[in-house]
C-alpha positions in Angstrom: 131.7 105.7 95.9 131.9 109.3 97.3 134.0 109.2 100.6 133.8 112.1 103.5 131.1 114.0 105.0 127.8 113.1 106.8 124.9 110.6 105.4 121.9 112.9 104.9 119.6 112.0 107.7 115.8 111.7 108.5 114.6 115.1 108.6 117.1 117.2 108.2 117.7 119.0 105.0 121.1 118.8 102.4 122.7 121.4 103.1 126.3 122.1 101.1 126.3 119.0 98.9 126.8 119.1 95.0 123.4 117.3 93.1 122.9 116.1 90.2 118.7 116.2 88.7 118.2 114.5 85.6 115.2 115.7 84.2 114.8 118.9 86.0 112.1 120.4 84.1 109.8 117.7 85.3 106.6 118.4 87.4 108.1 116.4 90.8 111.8 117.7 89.5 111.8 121.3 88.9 110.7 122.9 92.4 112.5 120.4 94.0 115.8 121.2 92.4 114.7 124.9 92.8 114.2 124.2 96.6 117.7 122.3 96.7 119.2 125.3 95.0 118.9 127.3 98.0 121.5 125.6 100.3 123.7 123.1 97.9 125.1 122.9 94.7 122.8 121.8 92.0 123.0 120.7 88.2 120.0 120.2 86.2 120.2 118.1 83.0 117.5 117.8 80.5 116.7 118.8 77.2 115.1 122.4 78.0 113.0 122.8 75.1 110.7 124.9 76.9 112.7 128.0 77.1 111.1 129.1 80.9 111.6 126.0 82.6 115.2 126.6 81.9 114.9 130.4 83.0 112.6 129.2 86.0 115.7 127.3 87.3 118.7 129.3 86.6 116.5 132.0 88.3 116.6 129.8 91.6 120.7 129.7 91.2 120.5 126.1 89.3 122.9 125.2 87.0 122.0 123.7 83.8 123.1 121.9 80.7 121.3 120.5 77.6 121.7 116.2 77.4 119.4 114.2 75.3 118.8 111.3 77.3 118.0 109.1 74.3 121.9 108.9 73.5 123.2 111.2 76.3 126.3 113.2 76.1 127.6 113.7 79.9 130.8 115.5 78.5 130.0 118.8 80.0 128.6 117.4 83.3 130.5 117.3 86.1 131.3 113.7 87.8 132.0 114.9 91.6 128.7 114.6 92.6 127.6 113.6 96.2 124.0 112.9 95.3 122.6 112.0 92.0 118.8 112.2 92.0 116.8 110.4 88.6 113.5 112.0 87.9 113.6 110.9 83.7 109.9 110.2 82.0 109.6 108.9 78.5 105.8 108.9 77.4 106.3 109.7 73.8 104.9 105.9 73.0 107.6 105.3 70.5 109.0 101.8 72.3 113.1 102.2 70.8 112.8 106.0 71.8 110.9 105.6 75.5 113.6 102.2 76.1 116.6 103.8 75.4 115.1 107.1 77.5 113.8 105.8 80.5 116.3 102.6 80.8 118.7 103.2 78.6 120.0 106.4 80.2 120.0 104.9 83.8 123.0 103.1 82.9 124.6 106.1 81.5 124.0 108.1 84.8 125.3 105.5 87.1 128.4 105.0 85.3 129.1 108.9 85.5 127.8 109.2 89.1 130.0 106.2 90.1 131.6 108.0 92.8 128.5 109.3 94.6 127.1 108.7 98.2 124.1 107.4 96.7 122.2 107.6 93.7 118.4 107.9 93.1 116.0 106.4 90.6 112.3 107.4 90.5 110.1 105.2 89.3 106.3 104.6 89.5 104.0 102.5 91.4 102.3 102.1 87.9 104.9 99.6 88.1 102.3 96.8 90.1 100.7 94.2 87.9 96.6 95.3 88.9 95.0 93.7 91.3 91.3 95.2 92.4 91.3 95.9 96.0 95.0 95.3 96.8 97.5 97.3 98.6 100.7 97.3 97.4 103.8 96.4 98.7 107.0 96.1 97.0 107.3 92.3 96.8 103.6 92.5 94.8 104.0 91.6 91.3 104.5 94.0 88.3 103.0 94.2 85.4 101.8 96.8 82.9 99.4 99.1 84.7 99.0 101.4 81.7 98.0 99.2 79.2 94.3 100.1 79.8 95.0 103.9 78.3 96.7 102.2 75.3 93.9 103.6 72.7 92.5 106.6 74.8 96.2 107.8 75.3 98.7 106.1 73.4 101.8 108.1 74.8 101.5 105.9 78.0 101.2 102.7 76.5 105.6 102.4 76.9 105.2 104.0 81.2 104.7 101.0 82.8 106.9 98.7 81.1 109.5 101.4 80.6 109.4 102.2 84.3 110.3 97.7 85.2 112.9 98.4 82.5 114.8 101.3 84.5 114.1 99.5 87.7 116.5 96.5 86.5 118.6 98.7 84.8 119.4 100.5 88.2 119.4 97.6 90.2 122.1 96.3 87.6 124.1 99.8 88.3 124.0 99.6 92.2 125.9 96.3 91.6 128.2 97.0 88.6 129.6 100.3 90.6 129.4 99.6 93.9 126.7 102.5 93.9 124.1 103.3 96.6 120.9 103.1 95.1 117.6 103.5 96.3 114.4 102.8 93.4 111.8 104.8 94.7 108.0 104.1 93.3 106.3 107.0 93.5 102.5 107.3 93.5 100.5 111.1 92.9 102.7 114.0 93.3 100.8 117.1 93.1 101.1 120.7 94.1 102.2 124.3 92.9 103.3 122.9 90.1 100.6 120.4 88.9 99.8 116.5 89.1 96.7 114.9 88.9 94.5 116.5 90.8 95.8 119.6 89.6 94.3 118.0 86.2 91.2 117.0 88.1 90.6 120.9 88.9 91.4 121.5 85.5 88.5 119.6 84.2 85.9 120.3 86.8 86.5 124.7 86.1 85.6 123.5 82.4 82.5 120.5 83.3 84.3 117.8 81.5 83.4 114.5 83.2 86.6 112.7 85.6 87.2 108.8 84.4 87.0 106.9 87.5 87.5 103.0 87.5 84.0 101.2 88.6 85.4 99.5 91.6 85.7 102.5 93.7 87.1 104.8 95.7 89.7 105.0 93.4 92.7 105.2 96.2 96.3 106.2 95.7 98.5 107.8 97.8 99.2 111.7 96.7 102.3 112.5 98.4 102.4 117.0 98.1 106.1 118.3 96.4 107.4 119.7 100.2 106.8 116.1 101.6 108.8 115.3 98.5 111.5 117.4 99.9 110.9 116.7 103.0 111.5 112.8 102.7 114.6 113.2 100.1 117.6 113.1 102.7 115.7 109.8 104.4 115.2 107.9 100.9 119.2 108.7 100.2 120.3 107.8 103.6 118.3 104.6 102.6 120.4 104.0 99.0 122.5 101.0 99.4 123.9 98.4 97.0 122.6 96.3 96.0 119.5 98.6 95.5 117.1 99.1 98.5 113.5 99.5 96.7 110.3 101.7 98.4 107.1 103.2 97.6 107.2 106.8 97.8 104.0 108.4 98.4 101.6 110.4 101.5 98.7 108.6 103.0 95.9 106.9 101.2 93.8 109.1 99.7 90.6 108.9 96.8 90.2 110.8 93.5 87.2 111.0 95.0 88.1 112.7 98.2 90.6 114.9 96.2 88.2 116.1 94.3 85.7 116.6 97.5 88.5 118.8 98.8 88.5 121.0 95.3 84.6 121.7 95.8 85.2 123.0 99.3 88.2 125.1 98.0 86.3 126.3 95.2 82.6 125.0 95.0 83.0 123.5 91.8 81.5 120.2 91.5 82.8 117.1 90.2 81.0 115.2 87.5 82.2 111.5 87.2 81.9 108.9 84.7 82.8 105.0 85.3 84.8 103.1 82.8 87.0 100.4 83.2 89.3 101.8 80.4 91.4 104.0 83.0 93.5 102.3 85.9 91.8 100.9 88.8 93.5 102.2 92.2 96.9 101.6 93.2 97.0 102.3 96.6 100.7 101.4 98.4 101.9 100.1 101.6 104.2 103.2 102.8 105.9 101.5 105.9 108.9 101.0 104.4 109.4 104.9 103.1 108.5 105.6 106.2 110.8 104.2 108.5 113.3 105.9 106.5 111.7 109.6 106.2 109.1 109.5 109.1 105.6 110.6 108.2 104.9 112.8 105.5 103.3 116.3 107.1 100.8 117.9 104.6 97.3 117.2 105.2 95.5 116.6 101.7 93.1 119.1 102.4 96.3 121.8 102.9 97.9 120.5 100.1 95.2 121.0 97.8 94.3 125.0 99.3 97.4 125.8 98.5 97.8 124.3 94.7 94.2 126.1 94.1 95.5 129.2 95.0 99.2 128.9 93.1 97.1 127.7 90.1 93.9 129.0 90.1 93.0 131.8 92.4 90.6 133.2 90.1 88.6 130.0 91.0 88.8 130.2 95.0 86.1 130.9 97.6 86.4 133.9 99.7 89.2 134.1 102.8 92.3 135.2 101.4 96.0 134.5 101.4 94.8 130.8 100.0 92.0 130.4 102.9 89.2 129.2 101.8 85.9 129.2 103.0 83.8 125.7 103.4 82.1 124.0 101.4 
């Protein structure tokens, strides 16, 4: 592993490193790496089909290359990286293709990130195996927590499992390489750019009816893209090998409540329908990430003003500069 230098530290934010983030036109991955851009060295790796996600990072001063993670050529990637941060999704619902994506490709990484300080692998808390009323913890067991979107949306039907597959596949790597690893399973991130409740907005602006499960509140834990910044340096100070494993998400929230807090940003009101046929709520015991990364800081009712008015600010209430009126 990387030698030299201080262990990032609870709080306080990278400043000067060289980072690696795979997948960094993703929703959690691209303003974080555009954040990181602003004091550190940073690579981006993905496919970049979409022409502006590209231009959206190299506009924030981060440095990109084209790898196809399905058989991924790390030639023109640098291997002197001090962090090494894993933010790959595979939901095309072709099994050989979403495998060798979201698992596959882990051991790829590792190998050329060997040398880092530590290495990071988000995952998914769709990871638990469902259990109604449960809070999970990272001992509960896993199963596939998608499989109830198999006919509505059958581009999920490969998350779940394909999320246990990388797990073991980084826990594998943390060994084989002597890496620090930390698996992080991460719950609702939302914010400027997107998530669910972004989605949720989304569908009340046009009346369309939000699928909740029947035994509700439907809790989660949305965790807003600065507290994902915010708790980065603690999760990495956390890596260690073999792999350290936590839940990665804000306090314990509701689609309900989220979608209470949309009505007061922009009076639109929700219209629900029950159905067992989407996931029932996976809401996570955080102690763990948080004793690495200390609370996270935005209140949901913030967090949610201010993706309203990044998103939508044709839809908000009266106030200005994001403030919105009540309800």
């Amino acid at each position: 592993m990387a030698t030299g230098g201080e262990k990032p530290r609870k709080g306080v934010a990278l400043k000067g490193e060289k980072i690696l983030v795979v997948g960094a036109t993703g929703q959690v991955a691209l303003p974080l790496a555009r954040s990181l851009a602003r004091d550190n060295e940073v690579w981006g790796i993905a496919r970049f089909s979409d022409p502006g996600a590209r231009s959206a990072l190299e506009d924030a001063g981060v440095r990109c290359e084209a790898v196809d993670l399905v058989a991924p050529d790390l030639s023109a990637v640098p291997g002197d990286f001090t962090y090494a941060l894993n933010f790959v999704i595979a939901r095309s619902g072709n099994w050989a293709e979403d495998l060798d994506t979201s698992a596959g490709s882990v051991a790829f990484l590792q190998e050329h990130c060997r040398e880092a300080r530590a290495f990071l692998h988000c995952s998914s808390t769709s990871v638990y195996e469902p259990e109604i009323g449960a809070v999970y913890g990272e001992d509960h067991p896993l199963g596939d927590n998608h499989r109830v979107w198999a006919t509505s949306m059958p581009f999920m039907q490969t998350y779940s499992i394909g999320k246990i597959a990388s797990e073991a596949v980084a826990r594998y790597g943390a060994r084989r390489w002597d890496l620090p690893t930390i698996i992080a399973r991460l719950s609702v991130p939302y914010g400027d750019n997107g998530g669910w409740p972004a989605a949720h907005l989304e569908m009340m602006a046009a009346g369309m009816e939000i699928a909740v499960h029947p035994a509700r509140p439907n809790r989660f834990n949305p965790i807003h893209e600065d507290d994902v910044l915010m708790t980065l340096p603690g999760l990495l100070a956390g890596a260690t090998s073999p792999a350290t494993t936590v839940n990665w998400g804000g306090r314990p929230s509701s689609i309900e409540e989220w979608c209470d807090e949309i009505t007061a940003a922009t009076g639109l009101r929700p219209s629900y329908v029950e159905t067992d046929q989407t996931i029932s709520s996976v809401c996570v015991d955080i102690e763990r990430m948080t004793a690495l990364t200390g609370e996270p800081e935005t209140a949901l009712a913030d967090g949610i003003r201010r993706m309203v008015a990044a998103r939508r600010p044709d839809l908000l209430r009266p106030g200005g500069d994001g403030e919105v009126a009540g309800p």
